[in-house]
C-alpha positions in Angstrom: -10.1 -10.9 21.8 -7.3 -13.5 21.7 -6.1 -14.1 18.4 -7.4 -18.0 18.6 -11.2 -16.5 18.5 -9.6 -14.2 15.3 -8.9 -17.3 13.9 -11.9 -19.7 14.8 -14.5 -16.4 13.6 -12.9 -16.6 10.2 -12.7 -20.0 9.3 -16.6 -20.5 10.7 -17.8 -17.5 8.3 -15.7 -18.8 5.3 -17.1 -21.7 5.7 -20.5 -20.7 5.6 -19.5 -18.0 2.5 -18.3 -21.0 0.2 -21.3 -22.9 1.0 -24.1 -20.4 0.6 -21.6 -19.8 -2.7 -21.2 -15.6 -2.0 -18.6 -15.5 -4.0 -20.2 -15.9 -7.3 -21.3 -12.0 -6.9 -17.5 -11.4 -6.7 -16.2 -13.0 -10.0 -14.1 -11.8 -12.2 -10.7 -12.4 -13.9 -7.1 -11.6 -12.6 -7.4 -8.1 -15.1 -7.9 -5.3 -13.7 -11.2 -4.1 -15.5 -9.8 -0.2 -15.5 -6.8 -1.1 -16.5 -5.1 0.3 -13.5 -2.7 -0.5 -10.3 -3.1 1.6 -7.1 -0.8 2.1 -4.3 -2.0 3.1 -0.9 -1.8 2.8 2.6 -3.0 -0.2 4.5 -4.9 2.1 6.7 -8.1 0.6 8.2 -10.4 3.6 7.2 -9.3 2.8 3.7 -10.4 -0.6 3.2 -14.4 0.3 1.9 -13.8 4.0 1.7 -10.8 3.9 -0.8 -13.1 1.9 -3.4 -16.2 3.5 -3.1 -15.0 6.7 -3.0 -13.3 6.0 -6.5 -15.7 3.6 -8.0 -14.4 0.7 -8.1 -16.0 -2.6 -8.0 -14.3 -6.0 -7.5 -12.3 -6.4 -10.4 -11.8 -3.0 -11.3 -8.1 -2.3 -10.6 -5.1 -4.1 -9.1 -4.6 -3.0 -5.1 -1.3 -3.1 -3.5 -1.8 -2.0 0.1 1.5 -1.2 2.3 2.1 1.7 5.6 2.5 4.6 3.9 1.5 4.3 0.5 5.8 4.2 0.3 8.1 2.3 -2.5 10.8 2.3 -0.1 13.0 0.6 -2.0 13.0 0.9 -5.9 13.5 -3.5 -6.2 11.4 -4.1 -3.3 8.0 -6.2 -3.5 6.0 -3.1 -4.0 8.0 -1.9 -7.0 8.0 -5.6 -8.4 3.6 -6.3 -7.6 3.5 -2.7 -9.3 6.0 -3.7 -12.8 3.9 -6.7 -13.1 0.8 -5.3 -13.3 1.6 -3.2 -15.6 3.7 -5.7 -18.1 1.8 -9.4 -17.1 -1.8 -8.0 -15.8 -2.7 -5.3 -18.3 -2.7 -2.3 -15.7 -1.9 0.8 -17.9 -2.2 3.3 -15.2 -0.6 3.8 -11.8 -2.9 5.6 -8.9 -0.5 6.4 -5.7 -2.8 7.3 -3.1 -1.3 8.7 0.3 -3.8 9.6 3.1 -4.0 12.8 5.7 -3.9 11.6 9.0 -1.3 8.8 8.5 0.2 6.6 11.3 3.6 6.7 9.2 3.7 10.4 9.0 5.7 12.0 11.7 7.0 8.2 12.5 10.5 8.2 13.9 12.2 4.6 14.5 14.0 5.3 18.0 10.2 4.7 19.3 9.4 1.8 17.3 12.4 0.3 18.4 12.1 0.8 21.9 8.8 -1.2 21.4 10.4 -4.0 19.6 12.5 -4.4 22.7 9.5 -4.2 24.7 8.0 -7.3 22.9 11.1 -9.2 23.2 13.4 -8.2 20.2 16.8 -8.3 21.9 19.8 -5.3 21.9 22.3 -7.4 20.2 19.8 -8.5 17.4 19.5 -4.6 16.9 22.5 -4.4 16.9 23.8 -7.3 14.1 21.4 -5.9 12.0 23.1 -1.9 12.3 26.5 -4.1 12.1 25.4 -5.5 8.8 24.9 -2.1 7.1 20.7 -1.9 7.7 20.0 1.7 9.1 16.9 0.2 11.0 16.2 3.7 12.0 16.0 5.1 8.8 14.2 2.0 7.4 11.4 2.2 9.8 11.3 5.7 9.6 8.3 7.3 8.1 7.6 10.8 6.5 6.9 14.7 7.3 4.5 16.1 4.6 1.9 13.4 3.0 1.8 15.4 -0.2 5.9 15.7 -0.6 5.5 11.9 0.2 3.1 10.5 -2.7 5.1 13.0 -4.9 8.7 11.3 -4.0 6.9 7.5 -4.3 5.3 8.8 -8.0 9.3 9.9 -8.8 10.7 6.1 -8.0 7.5 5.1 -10.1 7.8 6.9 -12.9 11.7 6.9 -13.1 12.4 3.4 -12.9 14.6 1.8 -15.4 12.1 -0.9 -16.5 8.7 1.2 -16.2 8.1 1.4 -19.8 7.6 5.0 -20.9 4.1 6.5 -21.6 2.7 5.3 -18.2 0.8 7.9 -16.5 1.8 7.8 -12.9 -0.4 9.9 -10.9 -0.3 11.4 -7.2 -3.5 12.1 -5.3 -3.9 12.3 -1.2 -7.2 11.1 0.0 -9.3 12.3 3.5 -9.8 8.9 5.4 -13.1 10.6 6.7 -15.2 12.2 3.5 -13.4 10.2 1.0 -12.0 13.3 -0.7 -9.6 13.1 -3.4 -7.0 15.9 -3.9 -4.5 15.8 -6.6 -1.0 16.0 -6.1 0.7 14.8 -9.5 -1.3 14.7 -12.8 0.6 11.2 -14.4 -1.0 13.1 -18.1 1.2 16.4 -17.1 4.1 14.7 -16.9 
């Protein structure tokens, strides 16, 4: 399916959805209802599973999706979307949810380079980027153990110099077949 079809199937059913006015079933304010921010992976099996399987409606909790379930970088856009729920959007809780069976885990760069070239990205822009200091490798690179991996993203959390203390920042794994939650970190324990 070309990605004009992609397109053209999307607009077509949006347009129907505002005019049959579906959406009223889904409103609600920009609060998370809970009171809570997730992180997780942007894993496909995720996207119904992940709320039903914690019992959330629409509106119930603040969603930040990335590969990984990773804050790879303690000012990056994930840390940021995560400080304001919790100081502008009322989130008082922070969920990091890895998953088993993750594309990141195991993910070495030198492959996902080689691809990039494949697709067109030349040598010398790989490169002026490892000239300028960015260890592309390393950046793209993904992790070994999904439990050791929501454990180190909870750390960054939890540690930050401008998460305000008191916030419960909790590490749980879920199965992206049953649903199944397993705990790593207890955000009350800590």
């Amino acid at each position: 399916m070309n990605n004009l079809t992609v397109l053209n199937e999307i607009l077509d059913h949006n347009k129907k959805f505002v005019e049959s006015h579906e959406y009223e079933k889904y409103e609600t304010t920009k609060f998370p209802n809970k009171q809570m921010v997730i992180l997780t992976c942007m894993d496909t099996r995720l996207l119904e599973l992940l709320p039903k399987a914690l019992n959330l409606g629409n509106g119930d909790a603040k969603i930040i999706k990335d590969a990984g379930a990773l804050v790879s970088h303690p000012f990056g856009s994930v840390m940021r979307s995560i400080l304001i729920a919790v100081y502008q959007l009322q989130s008082q809780e922070v969920l990091v949810i890895g998953h088993h069976d993750c594309g990141m885990s195991g993910l070495k760069g030198e492959p996902v380079i080689e691809t990039m070239k494949e697709r067109g990205i030349s040598e010398e822009t790989i490169n002026t980027l490892s000239y300028s200091g960015i260890d592309i490798k390393q950046w793209l690179h993904g992790f070994d153990n999904v439990n050791e991996s929501v454990e180190h993203s909870v750390g960054i959390i939890k540690n930050h110099p401008l998460m305000p203390k008191g916030v419960p920042v909790h590490g749980l794994v879920i199965d992206p077949k049953t649903g199944k939650l397993d705990l790593v970190v207890d955000g009350y324990q800590n």
